[in-house]
N, C-alpha and C positions, 0 to 999 in steps of 0.2 A: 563508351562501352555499350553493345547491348543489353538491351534490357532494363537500362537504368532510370530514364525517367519513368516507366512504368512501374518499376519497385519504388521511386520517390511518390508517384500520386498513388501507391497504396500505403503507404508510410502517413500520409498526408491524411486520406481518407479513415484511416485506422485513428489517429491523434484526431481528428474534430468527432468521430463515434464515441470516444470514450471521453469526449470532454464534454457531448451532449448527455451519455448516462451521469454523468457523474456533475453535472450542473446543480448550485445551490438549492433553484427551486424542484428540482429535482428527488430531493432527498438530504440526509445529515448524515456527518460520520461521528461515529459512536465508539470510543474508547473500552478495548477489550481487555487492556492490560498495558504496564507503563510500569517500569523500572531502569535506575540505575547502575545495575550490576547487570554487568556484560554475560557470564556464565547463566544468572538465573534467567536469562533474555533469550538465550539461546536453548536451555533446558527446556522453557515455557515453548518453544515456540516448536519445536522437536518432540512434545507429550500432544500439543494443540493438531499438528500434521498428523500425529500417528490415532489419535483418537477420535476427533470429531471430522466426520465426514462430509456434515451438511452444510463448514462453511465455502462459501464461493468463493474460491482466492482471488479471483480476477477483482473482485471488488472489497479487498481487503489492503489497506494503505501502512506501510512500514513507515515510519520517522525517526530519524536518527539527531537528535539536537545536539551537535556540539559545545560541548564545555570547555570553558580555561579555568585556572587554578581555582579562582573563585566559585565558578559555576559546573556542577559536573555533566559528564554528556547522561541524555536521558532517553530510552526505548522506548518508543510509544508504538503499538497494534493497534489500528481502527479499521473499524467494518462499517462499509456504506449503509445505511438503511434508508430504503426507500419509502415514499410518503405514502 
């Protein structure tokens, strides 16, 4: 196909830029908010979008921890901070 390995080495180049900012020594992610209730995860994150402007999403990490019976899934928001 045209075009394609040059959308692959920018694919490529794009994944080692973001894996240099976001390098350990780099900086820490810092826990903005964490919940297991799905509703108030999505409420939080929908008042968070509409009111603060100044965070930088690009460098804002979602985690979703899957739960089973014993353990339940849990939301976690973290924002990169750099050193």
């Amino acid at each position: 196909m045209p075009g394609q390995r040059k959308r692959k080495r920018q694919q490529r180049d794009r994944a080692q830029r973001t894996a240099a900012r976001f390098a350990p020594d780099m900086g820490r992610w810092e826990v903005l908010f964490e919940t297991q209730d799905g509703s108030e995860w999505r409420d939080h994150l929908r008042r968070l979008r509409a009111s603060d402007t100044q965070i930088d999403w690009s460098a804002v990490r979602i985690d979703t921890f899957c739960g089973r019976t014993v353990q339940p899934t849990t939301f976690r928001l973290s924002l990169f901070v750099p050193n």
